[in-house]
N, C-alpha and C positions, 0 to 999 in steps of 0.2 A: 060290669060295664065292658062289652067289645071294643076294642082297641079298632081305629082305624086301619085301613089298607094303605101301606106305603112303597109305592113303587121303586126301584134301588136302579130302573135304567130309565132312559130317556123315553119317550113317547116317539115313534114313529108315524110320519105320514102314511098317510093311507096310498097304495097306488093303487088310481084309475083306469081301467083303459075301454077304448071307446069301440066302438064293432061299428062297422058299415051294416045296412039293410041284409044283405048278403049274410052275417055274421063274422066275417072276416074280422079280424085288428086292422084299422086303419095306420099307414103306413106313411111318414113323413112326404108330401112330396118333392122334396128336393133330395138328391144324391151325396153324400160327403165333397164327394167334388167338385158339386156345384157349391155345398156349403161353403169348403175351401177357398174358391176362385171369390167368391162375394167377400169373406173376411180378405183374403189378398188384396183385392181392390180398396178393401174401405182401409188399410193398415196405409201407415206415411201419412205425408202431405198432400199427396194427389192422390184425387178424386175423379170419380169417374160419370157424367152427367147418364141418365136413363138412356140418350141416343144412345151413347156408348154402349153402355152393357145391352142392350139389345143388341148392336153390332156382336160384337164378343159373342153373345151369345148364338147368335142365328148363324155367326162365321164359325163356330166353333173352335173360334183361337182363346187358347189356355195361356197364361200367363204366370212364370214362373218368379219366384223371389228375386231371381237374377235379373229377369228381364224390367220388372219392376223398379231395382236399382239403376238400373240404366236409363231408364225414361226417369226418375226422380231425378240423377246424376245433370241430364241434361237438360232438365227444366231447370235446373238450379244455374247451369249454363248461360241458358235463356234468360234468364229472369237479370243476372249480371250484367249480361251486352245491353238491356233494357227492352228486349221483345217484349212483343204484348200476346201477339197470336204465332206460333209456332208449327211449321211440320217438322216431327219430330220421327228417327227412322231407326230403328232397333230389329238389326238382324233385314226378318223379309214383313215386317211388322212395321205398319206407320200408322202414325198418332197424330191428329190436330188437338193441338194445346191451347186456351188457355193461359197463360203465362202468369197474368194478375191472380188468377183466382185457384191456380195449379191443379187444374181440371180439365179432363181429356173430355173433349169434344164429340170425337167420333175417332173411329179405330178400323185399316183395313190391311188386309193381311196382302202375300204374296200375289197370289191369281184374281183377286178385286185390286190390287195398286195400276195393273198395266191399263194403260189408255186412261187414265180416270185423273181429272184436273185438280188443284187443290185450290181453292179461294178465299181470300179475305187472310192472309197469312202475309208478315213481315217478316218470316224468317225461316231459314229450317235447320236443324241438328242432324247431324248424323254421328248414333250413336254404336 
């Protein structure tokens, strides 16, 4: 009688990859950077509503771990005095908040802030 076949390592998965028409390897489309800037946003308390990251996005303002701390710092601010709606200002970077639900609304950088109103805000940070 033969003795079964007994494997002594693990089974590995298979990896698949996929070709476009073309034959190419289809290729993630998002950048690390972009990947990064999305986990930045979704990490903390605040959150970022889809307005927003299209802003960010289309403004091509990046936001750093630092700068993130400061807008979290000063919603927590807000949230104490008992704001509801916040303009919040970090650096050349302003943020309508959110306050209740610690969620940035919308986002404009230095050269979109000049001339441009803010609405429906009982408050603002400068942070």
């Amino acid at each position: 009688m033969e003795k079964p076949f007994i494997m002594n390592q693990p089974i590995q998965p298979i990896k698949k990859t996929f070709s476009t028409p073309g034959g190419e390897t289809a290729k993630a489309k998002t950048s690390f950077d972009q990947m990064l800037q999305e986990q930045l946003r979704q990490s903390g308390d605040i959150k970022f509503s889809r307005h927003a990251q299209a802003r960010l996005d289309t403004r091509n303002i990046i936001l750093t771990p630092q700068t993130l701390s400061r807008l979290e710092d000063a919603v927590q601010k807000a949230q104490s005095k008992g704001c509801k709606e916040s303009l919040v200002v970090v650096d050349d970077l302003a943020f309508v908040v959110s306050i209740k639900n610690k969620t940035v609304i919308t986002a404009v950088d230095g050269d979109n802030r000049r001339e441009n109103v803010f609405t429906n805000i009982d408050s603002a940070v400068i942070s």
